[in-house]
C-alpha positions as CSV (number, residue, x, y, z in Angstrom):
1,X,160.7,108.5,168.5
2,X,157.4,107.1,168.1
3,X,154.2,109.4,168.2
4,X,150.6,108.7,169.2
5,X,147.7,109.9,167.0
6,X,144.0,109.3,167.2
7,X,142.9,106.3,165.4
8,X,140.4,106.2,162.3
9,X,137.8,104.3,165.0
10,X,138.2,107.1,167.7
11,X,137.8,110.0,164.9
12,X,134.8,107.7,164.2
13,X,133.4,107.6,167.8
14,X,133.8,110.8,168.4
15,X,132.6,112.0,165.3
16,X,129.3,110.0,166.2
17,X,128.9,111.5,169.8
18,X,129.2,114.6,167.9
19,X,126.7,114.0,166.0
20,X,124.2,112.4,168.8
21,X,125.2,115.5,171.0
22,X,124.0,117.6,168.2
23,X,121.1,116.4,167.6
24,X,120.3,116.5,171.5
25,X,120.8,120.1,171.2
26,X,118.6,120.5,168.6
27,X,115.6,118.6,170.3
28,X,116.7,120.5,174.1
29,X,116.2,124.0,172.1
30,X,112.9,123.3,170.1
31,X,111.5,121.9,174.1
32,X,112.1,125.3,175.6
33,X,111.5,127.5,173.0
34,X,108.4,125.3,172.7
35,X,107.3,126.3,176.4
36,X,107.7,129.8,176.1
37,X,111.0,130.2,177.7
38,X,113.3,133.6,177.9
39,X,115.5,133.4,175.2
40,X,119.1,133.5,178.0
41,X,117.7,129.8,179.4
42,X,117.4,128.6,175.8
43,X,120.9,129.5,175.1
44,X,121.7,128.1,178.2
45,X,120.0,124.5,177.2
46,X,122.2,124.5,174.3
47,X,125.3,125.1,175.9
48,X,124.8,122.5,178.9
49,X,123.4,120.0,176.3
50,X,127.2,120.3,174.9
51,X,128.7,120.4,178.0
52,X,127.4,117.3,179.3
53,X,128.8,115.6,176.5
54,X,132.1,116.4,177.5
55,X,131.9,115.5,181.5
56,X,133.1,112.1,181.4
57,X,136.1,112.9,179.4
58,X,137.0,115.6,182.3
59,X,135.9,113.4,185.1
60,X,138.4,110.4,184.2
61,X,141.2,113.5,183.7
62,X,140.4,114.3,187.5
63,X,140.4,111.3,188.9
64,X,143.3,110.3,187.3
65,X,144.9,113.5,188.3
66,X,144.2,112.8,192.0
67,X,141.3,115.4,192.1
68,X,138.7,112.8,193.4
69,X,136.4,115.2,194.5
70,X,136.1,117.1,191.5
71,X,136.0,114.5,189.4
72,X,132.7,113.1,191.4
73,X,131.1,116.4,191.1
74,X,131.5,116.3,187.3
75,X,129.9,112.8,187.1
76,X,127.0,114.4,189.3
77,X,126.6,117.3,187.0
78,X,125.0,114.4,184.4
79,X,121.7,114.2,186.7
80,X,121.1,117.6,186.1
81,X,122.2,118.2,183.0
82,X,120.8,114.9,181.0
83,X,117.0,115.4,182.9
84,X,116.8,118.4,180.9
85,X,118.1,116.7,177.8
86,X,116.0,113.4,178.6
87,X,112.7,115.7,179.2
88,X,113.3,117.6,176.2
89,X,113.7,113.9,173.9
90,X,110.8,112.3,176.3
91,X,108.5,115.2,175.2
92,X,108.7,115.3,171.6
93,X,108.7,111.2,171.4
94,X,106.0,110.7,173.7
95,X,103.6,113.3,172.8
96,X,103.5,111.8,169.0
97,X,102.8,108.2,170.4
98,X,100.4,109.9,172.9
99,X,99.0,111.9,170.0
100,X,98.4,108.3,168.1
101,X,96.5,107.0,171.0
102,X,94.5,109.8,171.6
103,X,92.9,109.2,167.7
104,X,92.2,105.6,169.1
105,X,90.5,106.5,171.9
106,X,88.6,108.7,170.2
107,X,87.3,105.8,167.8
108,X,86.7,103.8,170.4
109,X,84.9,106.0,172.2
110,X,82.9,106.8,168.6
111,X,82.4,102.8,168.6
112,X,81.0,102.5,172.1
113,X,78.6,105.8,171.9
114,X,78.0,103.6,168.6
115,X,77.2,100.2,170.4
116,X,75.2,101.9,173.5
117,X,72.8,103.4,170.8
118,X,72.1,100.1,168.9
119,X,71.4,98.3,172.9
120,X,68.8,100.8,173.1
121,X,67.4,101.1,170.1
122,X,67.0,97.2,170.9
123,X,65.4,97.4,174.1
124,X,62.7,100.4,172.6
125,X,61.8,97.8,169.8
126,X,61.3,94.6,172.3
127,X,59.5,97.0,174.3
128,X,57.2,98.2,170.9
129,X,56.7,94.3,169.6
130,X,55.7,93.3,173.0
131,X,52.9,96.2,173.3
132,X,51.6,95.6,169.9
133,X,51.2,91.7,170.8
134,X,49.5,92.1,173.8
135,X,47.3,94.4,172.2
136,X,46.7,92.7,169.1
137,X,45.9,89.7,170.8
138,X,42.5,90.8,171.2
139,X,41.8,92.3,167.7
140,X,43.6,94.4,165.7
141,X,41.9,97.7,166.0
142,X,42.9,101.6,166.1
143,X,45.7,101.2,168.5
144,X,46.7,97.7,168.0
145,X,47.2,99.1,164.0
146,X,49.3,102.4,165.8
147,X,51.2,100.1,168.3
148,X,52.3,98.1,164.9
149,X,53.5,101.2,163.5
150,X,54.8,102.5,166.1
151,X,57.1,99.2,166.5
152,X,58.2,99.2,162.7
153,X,59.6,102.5,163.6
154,X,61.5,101.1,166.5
155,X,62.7,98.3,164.5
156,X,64.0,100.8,161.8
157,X,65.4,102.4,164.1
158,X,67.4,99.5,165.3
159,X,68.3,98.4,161.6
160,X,69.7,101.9,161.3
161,X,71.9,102.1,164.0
162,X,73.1,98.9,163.7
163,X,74.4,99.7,160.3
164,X,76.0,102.9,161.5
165,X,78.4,100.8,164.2
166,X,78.9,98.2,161.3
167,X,80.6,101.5,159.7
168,X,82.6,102.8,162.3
169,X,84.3,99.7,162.0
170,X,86.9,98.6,164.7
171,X,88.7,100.0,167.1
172,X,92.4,100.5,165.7
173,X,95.4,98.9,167.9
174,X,98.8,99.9,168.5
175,X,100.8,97.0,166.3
176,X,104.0,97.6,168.0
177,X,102.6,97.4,171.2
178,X,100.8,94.4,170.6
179,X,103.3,92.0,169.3
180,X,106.4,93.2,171.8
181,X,103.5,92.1,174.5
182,X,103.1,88.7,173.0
183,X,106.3,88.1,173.1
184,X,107.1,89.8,176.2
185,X,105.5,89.3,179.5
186,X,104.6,93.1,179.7
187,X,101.4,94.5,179.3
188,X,100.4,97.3,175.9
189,X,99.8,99.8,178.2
190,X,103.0,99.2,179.7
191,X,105.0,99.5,176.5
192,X,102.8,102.1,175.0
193,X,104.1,104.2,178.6
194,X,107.7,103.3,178.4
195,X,109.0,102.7,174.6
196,X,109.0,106.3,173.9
197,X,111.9,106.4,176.8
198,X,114.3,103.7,174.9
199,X,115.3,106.5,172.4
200,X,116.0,109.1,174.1
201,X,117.8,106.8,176.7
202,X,120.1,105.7,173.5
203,X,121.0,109.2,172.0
204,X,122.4,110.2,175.5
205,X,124.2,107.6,176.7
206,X,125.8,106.4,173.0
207,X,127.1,110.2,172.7
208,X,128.5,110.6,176.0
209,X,130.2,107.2,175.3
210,X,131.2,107.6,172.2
211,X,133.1,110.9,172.7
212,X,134.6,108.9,176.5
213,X,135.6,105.7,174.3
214,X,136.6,108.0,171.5
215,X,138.9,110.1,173.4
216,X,141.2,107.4,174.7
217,X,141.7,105.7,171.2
218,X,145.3,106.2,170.4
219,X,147.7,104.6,168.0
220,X,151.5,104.6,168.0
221,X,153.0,106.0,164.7
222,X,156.2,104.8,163.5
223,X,158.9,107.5,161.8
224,X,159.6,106.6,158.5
225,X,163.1,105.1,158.0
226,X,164.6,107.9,155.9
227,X,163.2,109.9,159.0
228,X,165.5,108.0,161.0
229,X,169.0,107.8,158.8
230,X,168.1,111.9,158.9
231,X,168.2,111.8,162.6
232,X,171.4,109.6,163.5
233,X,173.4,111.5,160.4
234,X,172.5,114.7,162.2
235,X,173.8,113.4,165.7
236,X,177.0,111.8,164.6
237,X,179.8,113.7,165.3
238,X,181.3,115.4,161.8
239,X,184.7,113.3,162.4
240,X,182.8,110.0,161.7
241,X,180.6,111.1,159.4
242,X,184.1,111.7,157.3
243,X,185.6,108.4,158.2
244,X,181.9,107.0,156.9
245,X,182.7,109.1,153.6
246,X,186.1,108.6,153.1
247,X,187.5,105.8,151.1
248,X,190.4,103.5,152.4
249,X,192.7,103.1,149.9
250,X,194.0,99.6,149.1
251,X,196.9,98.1,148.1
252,X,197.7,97.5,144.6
């Protein structure tokens, strides 16, 4: 009789949501023990991390069963159980691109404080020139000599800060972000907010689908033919298995 084994691609598949469901667990129990969380609910994000790779499986094998409606309450045991493993992936990916733009803000910010000084550094120099024109327009005494001064300052001043914004250089930009936006009509701000969601979205759904697809892969196994002689020698009756053995003797 022919037998059904799991094939070399379903070892494979499930070997992979396995692996993906693993390394949800991993990230699920570094988020709670990262918020400070009793050790009994950190064990407990392990163990639904595992389970909820293994609700699909069950749900189809109660539906198929004719246990409809505890086959849809599996299914709606995911919401809970893939938010936790969803905010757990969202956290740890997020906070490092948020992390990245929080240095670039900061530069920018450094460039603008930067920019504002030169702009008035400007307007104190105009303001100094124009003083020591007026005044030196009549003859350059005492305080036409001190206005002059008092305007190389300013414009030293201006030199000065001018060269400290040419130093800060430029505000850095997210790469990514700005070439998935020229060649997608969506904003950077709008991929710097949702691209840190596209990997935990994959780890979640490619293990619970791997271990569903996984489950179901089957292939039929044919006995070997020795396998088979053994069988129909051992279900003969002895009677014929003599008549098979003897020898009819001929005529000479």
């Amino acid at each position: 009789m022919a037998k059904l084994r799991y094939s070399y691609l379903g070892l494979a598949a499930i070997a992979g949501g396995i692996g993906l469901t693993a390394i949800e667990v991993v990230g699920a129990v570094g988020y709670l023990m990262s918020q400070d969380q009793p050790s009994y609910l950190v064990a407990g994000g392990a163990a639904v991390t595992v389970v909820a790779a293994m609700l699909v499986p069950l749900a189809e094998r109660c539906w198929k069963g004719g246990r409809y409606i505890l086959a849809v309450l599996l299914v709606a045991a995911l919401v809970p159980a893939l938010s936790l493993v969803f905010s757990a992936a969202v956290e740890r990916t997020g906070g490092a691109r948020d992390a990245a733009n929080k240095d670039r803000q900061a530069i920018a910010q450094h460039i603008e404080l930067k920019r504002e000084a030169v702009k008035d550094a400007k307007v104190v120099a105009d303001e100094d020139e124009l003083a020591a024109k007026i005044d030196c327009a009549s003859g350059r005494k005492a305080k036409c000599l001190g206005l002059e001064a008092r305007a190389d300052i300013s414009r030293q001043r201006l030199e000065a800060a001018r060269t400290e914004l040419a130093q800060a250089g430029v505000v850095p930009t997210d790469p990514q972000a700005r070439r998935l936006a020229a060649i997608l009509p969506v904003s950077e701000e709008a991929i710097q907010l949702y691209q840190p969601l596209i990997l935990p979205l994959a780890i979640s759904a490619l293990g619970l689908l791997l271990i569903a697809v996984g489950a179901h892969e089957f292939e039929v196994v044919e006995p070997e033919t020795a396998t088979v002689l053994e069988t129909v020698a051992r279900t003969r009756p002895a009677s014929e298995g003599c008549r098979l053995g003897s020898r009819v003797p001929t005529s000479q």
